[in-house]
C-alpha positions as CSV (number, residue, x, y, z in Angstrom):
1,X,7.3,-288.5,-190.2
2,X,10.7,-286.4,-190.3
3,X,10.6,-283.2,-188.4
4,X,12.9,-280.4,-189.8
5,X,14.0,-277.4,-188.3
6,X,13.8,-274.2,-190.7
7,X,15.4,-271.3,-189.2
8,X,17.0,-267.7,-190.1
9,X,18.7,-265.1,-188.4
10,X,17.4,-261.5,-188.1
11,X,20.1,-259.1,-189.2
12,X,18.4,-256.3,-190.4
13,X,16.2,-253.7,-188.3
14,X,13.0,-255.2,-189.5
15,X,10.0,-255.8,-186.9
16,X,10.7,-259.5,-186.0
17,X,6.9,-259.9,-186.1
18,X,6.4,-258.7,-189.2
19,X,9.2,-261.8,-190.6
20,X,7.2,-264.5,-188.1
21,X,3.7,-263.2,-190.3
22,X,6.1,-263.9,-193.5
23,X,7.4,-267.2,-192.4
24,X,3.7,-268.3,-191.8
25,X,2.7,-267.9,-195.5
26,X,6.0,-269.6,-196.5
27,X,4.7,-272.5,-194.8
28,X,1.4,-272.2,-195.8
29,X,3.0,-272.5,-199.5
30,X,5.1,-275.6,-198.6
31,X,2.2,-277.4,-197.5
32,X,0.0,-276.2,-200.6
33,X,2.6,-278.1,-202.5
34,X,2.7,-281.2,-200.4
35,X,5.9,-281.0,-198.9
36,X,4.9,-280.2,-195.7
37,X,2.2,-282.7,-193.9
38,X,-0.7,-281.6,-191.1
39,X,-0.3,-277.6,-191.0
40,X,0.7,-278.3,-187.4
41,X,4.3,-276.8,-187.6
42,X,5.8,-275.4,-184.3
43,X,7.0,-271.9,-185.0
44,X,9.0,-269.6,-181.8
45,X,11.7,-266.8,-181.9
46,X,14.9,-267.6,-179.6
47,X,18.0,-264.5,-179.9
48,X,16.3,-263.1,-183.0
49,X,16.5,-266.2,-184.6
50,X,12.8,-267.7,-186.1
51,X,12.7,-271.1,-185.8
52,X,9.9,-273.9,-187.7
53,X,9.2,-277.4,-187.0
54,X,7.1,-278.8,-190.1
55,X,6.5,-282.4,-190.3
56,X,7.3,-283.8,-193.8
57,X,7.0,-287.7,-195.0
58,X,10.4,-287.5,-196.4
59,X,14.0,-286.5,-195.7
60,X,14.2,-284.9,-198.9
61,X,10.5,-283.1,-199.0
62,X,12.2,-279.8,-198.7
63,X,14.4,-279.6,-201.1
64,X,14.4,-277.1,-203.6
65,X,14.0,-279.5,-206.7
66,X,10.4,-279.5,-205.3
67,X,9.7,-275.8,-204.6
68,X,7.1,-274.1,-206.9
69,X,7.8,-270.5,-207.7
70,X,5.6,-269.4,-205.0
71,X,7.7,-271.1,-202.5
72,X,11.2,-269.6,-203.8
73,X,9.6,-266.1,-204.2
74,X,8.3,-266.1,-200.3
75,X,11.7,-267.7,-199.5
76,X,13.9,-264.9,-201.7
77,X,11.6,-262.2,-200.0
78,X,12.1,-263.9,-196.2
79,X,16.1,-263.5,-196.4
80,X,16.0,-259.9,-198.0
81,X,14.2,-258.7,-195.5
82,X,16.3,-260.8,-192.7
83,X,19.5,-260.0,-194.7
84,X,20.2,-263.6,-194.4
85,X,19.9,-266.8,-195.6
86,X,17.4,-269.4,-194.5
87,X,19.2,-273.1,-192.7
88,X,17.2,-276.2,-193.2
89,X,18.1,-279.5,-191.6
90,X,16.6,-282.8,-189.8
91,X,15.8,-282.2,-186.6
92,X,14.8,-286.1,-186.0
93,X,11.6,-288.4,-187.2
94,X,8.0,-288.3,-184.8
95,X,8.5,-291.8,-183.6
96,X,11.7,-294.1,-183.9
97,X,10.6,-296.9,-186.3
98,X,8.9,-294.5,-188.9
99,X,9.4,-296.1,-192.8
100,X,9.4,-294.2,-195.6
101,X,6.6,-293.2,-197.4
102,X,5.8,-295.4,-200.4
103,X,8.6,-296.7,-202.8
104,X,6.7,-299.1,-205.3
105,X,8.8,-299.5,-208.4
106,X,5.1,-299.6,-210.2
107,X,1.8,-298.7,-208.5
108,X,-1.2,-300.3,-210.0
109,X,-3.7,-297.9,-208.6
110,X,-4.1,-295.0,-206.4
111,X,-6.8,-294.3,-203.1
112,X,-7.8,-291.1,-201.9
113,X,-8.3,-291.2,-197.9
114,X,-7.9,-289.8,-195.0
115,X,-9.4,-289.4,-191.8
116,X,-9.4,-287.3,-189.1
117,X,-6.2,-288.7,-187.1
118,X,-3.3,-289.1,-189.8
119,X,-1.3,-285.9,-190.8
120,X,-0.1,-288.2,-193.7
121,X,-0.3,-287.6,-197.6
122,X,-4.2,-287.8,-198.4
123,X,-2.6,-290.3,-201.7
124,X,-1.7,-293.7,-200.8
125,X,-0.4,-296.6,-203.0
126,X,-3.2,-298.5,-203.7
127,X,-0.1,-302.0,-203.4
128,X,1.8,-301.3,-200.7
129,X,-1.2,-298.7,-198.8
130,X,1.5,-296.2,-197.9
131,X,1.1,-292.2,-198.6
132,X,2.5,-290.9,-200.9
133,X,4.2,-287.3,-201.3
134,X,1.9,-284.9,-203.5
135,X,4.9,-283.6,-205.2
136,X,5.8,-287.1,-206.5
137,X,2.5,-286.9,-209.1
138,X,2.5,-284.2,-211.9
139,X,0.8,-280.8,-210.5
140,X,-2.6,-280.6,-209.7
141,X,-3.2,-277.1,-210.1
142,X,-1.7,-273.6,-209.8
143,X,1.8,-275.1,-208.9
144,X,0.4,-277.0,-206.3
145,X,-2.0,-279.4,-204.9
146,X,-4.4,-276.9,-203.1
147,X,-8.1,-278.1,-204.4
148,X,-6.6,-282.6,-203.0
149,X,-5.7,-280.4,-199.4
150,X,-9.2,-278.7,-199.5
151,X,-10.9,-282.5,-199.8
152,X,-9.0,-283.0,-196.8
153,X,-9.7,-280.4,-195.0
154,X,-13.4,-281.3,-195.4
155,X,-13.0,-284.6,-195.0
156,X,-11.1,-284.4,-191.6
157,X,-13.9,-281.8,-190.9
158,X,-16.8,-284.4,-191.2
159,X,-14.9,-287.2,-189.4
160,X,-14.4,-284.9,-186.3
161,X,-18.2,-284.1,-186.5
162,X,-18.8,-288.3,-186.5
163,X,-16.2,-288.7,-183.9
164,X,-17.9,-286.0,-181.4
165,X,-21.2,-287.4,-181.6
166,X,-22.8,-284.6,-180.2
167,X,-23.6,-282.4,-183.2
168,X,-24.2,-283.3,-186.5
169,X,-22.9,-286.7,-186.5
170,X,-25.3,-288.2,-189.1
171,X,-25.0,-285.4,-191.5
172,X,-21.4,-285.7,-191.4
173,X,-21.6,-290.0,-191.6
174,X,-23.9,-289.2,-195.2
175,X,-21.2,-286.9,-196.3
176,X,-18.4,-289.6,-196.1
177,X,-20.7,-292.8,-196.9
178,X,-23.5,-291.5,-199.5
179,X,-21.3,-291.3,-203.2
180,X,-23.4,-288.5,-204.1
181,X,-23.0,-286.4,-201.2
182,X,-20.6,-282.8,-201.6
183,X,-17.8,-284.6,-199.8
184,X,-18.2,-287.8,-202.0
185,X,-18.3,-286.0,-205.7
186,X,-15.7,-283.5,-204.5
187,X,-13.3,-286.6,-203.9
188,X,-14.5,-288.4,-207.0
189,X,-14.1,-285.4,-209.0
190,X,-10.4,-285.4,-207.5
191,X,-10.1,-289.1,-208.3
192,X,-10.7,-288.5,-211.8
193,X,-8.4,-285.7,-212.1
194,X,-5.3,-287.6,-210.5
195,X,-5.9,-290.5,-212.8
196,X,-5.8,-288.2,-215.6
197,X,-3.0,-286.5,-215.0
198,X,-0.6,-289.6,-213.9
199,X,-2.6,-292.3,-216.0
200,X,-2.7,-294.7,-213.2
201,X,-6.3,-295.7,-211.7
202,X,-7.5,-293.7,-208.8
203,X,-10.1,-294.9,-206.4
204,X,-12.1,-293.0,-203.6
205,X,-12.3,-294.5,-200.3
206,X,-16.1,-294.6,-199.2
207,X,-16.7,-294.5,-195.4
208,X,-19.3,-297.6,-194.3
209,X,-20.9,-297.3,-191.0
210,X,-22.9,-299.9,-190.0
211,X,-23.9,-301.0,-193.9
212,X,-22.2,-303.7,-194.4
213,X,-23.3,-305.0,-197.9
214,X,-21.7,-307.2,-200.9
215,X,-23.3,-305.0,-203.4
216,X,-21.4,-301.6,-204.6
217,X,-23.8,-298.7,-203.2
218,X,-23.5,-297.0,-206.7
219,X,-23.9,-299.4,-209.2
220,X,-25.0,-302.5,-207.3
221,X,-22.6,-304.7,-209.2
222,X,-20.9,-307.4,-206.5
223,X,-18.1,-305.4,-204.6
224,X,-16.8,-307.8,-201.6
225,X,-13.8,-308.7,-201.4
226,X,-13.2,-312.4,-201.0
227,X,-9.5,-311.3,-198.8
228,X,-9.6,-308.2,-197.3
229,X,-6.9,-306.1,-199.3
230,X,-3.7,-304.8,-197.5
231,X,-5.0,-305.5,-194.1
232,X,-7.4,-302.3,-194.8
233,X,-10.2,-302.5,-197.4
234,X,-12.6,-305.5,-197.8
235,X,-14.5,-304.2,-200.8
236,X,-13.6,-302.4,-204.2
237,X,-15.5,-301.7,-207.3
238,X,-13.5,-301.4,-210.1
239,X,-16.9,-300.0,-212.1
240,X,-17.1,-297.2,-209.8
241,X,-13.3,-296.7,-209.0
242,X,-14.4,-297.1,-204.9
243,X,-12.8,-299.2,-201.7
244,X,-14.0,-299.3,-198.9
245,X,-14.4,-301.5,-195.4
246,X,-16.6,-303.3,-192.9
247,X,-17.0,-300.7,-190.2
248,X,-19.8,-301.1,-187.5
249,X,-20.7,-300.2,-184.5
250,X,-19.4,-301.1,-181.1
């Protein structure tokens, strides 16, 4: 991951804390739009100066070729009221050998996952297995990718639950596992929406604890991979638009 720093001067007589509640909702907007991974930015005011740290998956994820209307109104409003302009640059990258995000001349397919330790793009090539940016498919909805980010959310949600133990672990194991559990048709749902909107197949990654079977847990039809795929999935139903792996317990 890159890590920028977004900052801007106060120069006006405004309440500094009113422009830190203002800076939060800009950044709340970048990530709606995907350029802006894990909602974990730093944010801390220095010599009435505001400073941000987002995390984004490429050098480039800010720029403005990218902003959605949202993001250049909160922006236009942030430097009125700082009578200023905002500075963006690259403060450095999260660890020294990170690669770019995905770069595949031509993607054959597309997989939804996530889980609950990456801050990366919930999108990944379904070639190469690397995320990528939301703003590199067509809009989702609403100038922005909101309704993918809510899957996530959820998703993440349930794979903290299974991670705990303690309280509802198996609840949380049907939501990612079962295909017609809420988690499962809300990520299917999105599946089918992405592959509409870029025409390029999209598949959902199904969770699969402890059930290891060569038969697709939808349609039944055979599902195993004979080579696991990308050094990640060892099944994939092409019927069903699914991949998944061999994950048991320890």
């Amino acid at each position: 991951m890159y890590i920028h720093e977004i900052s801007i001067e106060v120069k006006s007589i405004i309440n500094v804390n009113e422009i830190i509640d203002e800076f939060g909702l800009l950044m709340s907007f970048y990530r709606g739009n995907g350029q802006t991974q894990g909602n974990i930015e730093s944010q801390y005011i220095e010599n009435n100066k505001i400073y941000c740290l987002p995390y984004t998956l490429e050098k480039k994820s800010l720029d403005i070729i990218y902003n959605n209307i949202y993001i250049n109104n909160q922006i236009e409003k942030i430097q009125n009221l700082c009578n200023s302009s905002l500075k963006f640059k690259i403060a450095g990258k999260s660890y020294k050998n990170y690669s770019t995000p995905c770069s595949c001349k031509k993607r054959d397919f597309y997989i939804l996952y996530t889980d609950y330790l990456t801050i990366e793009s919930p999108l990944r090539c379904g070639n190469c297995y690397k995320s990528i940016p939301l703003y590199h498919i067509p809009i989702y909805e609403d100038y922005g990718y909101i309704p993918i980010l809510s899957w996530e959310t959820n998703y993440k949600s349930c794979d903290n639950l299974q991670m705990n133990c303690e309280v509802g672990e198996r609840w949380s194991i049907n939501q990612m596992q079962k295909t017609d559990s809420q988690l499962s048709k809300q990520g299917l749902g999105i599946c089918k929406k992405i592959e509409k909107i870029t025409s390029i197949p999209t598949y959902y990654y199904l969770y699969n604890y402890n059930k290891i079977s060569s038969d697709c847990p939808s349609c039944n039809k055979k599902w195993s991979l004979e080579k696991k795929s990308n050094n990640f999935y060892d099944y994939k139903c092409d019927h069903c638009k699914i991949v998944s792996t061999i994950t048991t317990k320890t």
